[in-house]
C-alpha positions, 0 to 999 in steps of 0.5 A, spaced: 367 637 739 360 635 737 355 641 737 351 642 742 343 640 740 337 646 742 330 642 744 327 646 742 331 647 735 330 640 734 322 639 737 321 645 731 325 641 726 320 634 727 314 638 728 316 642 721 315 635 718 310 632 721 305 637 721 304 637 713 302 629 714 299 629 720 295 635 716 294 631 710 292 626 714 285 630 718 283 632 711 282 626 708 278 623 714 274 629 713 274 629 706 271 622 706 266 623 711 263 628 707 264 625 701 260 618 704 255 622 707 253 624 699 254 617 697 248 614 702 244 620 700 245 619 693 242 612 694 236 614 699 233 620 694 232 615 689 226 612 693 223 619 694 218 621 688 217 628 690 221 634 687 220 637 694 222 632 699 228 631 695 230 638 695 229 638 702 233 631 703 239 635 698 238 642 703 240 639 709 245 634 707 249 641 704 247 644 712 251 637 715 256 637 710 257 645 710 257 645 718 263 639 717 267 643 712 267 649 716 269 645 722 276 642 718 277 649 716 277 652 723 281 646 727 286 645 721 287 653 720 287 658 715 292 663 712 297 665 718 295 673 717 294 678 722 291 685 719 293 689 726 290 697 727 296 701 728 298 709 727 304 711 725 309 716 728 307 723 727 300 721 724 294 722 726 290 718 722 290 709 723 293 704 717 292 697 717 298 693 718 297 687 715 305 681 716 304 674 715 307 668 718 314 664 717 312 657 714 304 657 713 306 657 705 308 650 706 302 648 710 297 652 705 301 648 699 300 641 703 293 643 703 292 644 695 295 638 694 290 633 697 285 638 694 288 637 687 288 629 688 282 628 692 279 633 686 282 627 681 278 622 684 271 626 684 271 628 677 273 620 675 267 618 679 261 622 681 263 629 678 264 630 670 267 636 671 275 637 670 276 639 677 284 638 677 284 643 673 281 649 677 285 646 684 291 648 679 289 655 678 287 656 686 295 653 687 297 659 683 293 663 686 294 662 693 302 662 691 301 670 689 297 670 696 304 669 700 307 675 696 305 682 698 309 686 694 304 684 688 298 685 692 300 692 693 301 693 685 295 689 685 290 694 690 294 700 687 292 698 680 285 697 681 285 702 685 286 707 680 282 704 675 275 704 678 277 712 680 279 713 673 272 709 671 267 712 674 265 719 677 263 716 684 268 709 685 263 703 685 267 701 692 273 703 696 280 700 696 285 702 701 290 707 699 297 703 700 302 707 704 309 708 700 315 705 702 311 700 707 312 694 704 315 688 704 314 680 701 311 679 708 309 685 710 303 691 708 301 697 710 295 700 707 290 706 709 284 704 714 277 704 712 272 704 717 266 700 717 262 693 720 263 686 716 257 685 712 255 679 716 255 683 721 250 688 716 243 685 720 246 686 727 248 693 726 241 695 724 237 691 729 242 695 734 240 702 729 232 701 731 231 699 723 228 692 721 232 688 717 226 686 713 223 692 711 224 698 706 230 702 708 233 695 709 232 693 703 234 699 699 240 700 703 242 692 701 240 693 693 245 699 694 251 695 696 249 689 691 248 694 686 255 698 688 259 690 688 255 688 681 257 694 677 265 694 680 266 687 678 263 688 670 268 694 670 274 690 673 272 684 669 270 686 663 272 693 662 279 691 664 280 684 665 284 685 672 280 685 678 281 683 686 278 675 685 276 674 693 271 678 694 267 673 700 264 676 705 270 677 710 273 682 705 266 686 705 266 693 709 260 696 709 262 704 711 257 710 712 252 711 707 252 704 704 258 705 701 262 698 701 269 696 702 273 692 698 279 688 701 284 683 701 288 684 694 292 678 695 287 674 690 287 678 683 287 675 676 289 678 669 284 675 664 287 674 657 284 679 652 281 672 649 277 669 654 276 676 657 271 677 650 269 671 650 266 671 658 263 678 655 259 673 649 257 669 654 254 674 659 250 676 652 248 670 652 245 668 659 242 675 659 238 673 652 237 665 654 240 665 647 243 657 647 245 657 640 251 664 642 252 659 649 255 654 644 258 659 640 261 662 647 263 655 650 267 654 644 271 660 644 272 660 651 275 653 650 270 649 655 269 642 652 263 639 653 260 632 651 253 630 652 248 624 650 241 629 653 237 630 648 235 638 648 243 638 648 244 646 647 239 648 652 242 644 657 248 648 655 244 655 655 242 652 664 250 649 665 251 657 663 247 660 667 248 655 673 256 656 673 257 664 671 250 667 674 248 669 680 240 668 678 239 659 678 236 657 672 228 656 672 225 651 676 233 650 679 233 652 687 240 650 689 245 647 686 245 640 686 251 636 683 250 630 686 243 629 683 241 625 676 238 631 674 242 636 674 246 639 668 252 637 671 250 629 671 247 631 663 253 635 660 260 633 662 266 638 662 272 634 659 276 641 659 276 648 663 280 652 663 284 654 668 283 662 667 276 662 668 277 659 674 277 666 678 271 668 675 267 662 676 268 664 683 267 670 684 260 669 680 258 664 685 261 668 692 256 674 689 251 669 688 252 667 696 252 675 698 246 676 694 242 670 696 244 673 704 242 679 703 235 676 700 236 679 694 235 674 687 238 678 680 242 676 675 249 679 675 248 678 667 243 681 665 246 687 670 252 686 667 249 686 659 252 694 658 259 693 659 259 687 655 256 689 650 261 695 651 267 691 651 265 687 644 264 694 640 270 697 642 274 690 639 270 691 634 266 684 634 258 687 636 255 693 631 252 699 635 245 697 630 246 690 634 244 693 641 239 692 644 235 699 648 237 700 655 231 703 656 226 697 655 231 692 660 229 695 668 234 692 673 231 691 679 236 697 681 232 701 677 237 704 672 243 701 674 248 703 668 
């Protein structure tokens, strides 16, 4: 006697096999669409002589294509995770319960896969960075998203850390509850706070102006709070949450700032974790000839047939891993000839440093929201040079004094 067949057993059986291709299928008409969109520019700024009209001409092609990328994102769907306010039996305090969704790894692991292809084809085109390179750190990353007994380790260790480094902790990190955790579930304390794209709104309702004082004391405060807990994780300790957009971003009473979503973190190898320390040391001094040095160390292979080859080196530095553009630089511009990414080609980038390079740039984007230009290097000197002396490979005489490097938070470290 033959089985009997459920509809609705084989409708999901055909639609597990052809999503992933009908998926594949809408990136690549977008990805192409938005790549043609900055081939036709590329052409048509070359007729334009002024630095301003081409500025201006890149800017809004970034607003079409950033409005064309959100759009993929939002119709093609993102992780399938729903973090839902909850309260156990018993307790009078709120958790966060946070359960993932069956077969979206599959889903997510399609979508890496044409990134990783279509990263191929830019890096042998237009963009001589080693691109593939990057998609295969984000492929391991985004893997470590789908297991939430790591995250939990993950937020409990850094957790403890930054208590441990400080006498107030620079941002709050959920407290995991214990024997609440599974591969694909989590539950953890609740934090109470508004997004912090929500932070203007929020002011405006409180009667304060978003462009004066208490404003912008109050977002010096939470950039200097994100800033010094990045250094420390980073450099101090080489393990730090790598995901900090503005979604993962709480900002709480007194501006004390929420740090959430533990599912991308990355252990920095003791190697690259000083190396990075040497770079920042170099940024924060425009110091070309120690960039070079750090560049080597970190394993970055470049090739160039620019002339001032060491100072394109020092700019690429600044523009990768700082949150403050180099001089005369207003945005990014990869696609432009002048840019130093057109000037210097990265054969070789390794995969590791992928997670700092990203949470540089996801700083850069918070501080340019919150009006606020700095250097996260220059902030990030002390604990550098902290890092290098306790490994032996910088003399206290080597130091140079605090006292005449102001931050614009004033004393930060």
């Amino acid at each position: 006697m033959l089985p009997s067949l459920d509809f609705n057993d084989i409708q999901e059986k055909f639609s597990h096999h052809v999503r992933p291709w009908q998926r594949s299928l809408q990136f690549w008409v977008r990805a192409v669409d938005i790549y043609s969109g900055y081939k036709v520019l590329q052409v048509r700024v070359r007729f334009e002589k002024d630095e301003q009209k081409q500025d201006a001409m890149w800017e809004r092609q970034h607003e079409l294509a950033a409005d064309k990328i959100y759009a993929m994102c939002s119709d093609l769907g993102g992780f399938f995770l729903k973090v839902h306010r909850a309260r156990l039996r018993g307790d009078k305090s709120d958790v966060v319960v946070k359960v993932q969704h069956p077969g979206i790894q599959d889903l997510m692991m399609t979508d890496i896969r044409n990134l990783q292809a279509f990263a191929l084809c830019m890096q042998k085109t237009d963009i001589k960075f080693d691109l593939f390179s990057i998609t295969k750190e984000m492929e391991k990353q985004i893997e470590y998203e789908f297991d939430f007994v790591r995250e939990a380790k993950a937020m409990e260790k850094i957790r403890r850390f930054l208590y441990e480094n400080n006498k107030k902790t620079a941002v709050l990190v959920p407290r995991v509850i214990r024997d609440m955790v599974g591969r694909r579930f989590l539950v953890m304390e609740y934090i109470d706070g508004i997004p912090i794209l929500n932070l203007g709104d929020e002011m405006a309702k409180r009667g304060i102006n978003p462009g004066g004082k208490i404003a912008a004391a109050a977002k010096q405060k939470i950039l200097q709070s994100l800033t010094l807990a990045y250094g420390q994780m980073i450099l101090k300790s080489g393990f730090f949450h790598a995901d900090p957009h503005p979604g993962n971003i709480l900002i709480c009473k007194g501006s004390e700032v929420g740090l959430l979503d533990y599912g991308q973190v990355k252990d920095l190898p003791e190697n690259l974790r000083l190396g990075y320390a040497n770079l920042v040391l170099a940024i924060a001094d425009n110091d070309p000839i120690r960039a070079a040095e750090s560049y080597r160390e970190l394993g970055i292979d470049t090739l160039s047939k620019c002339k001032n080859e060491q100072q394109e080196l020092l700019r690429l530095a600044q523009t990768m891993f700082d949150t403050k553009l180099p001089p005369g630089v207003s945005m990014l511009q990869p696609f432009s000839e002048e840019s130093s990414i057109k000037k210097i080609a990265v054969r070789a980038f390794p995969e590791e440093l992928f997670s700092v390079l990203r949470t540089v740039h996801l700083l850069r984007g918070l501080s340019v929201g919150l009006g606020i230009n700095y250097s996260c290097a220059e902030q990030w000197r002390p604990i550098a040079e902290e890092a290098l002396c306790r490994a032996g490979r910088l003399k206290g005489k080597d130091i140079k004094p605090r006292t005449r490097r102001r931050s614009f938070f004033g004393r930060l470290f």
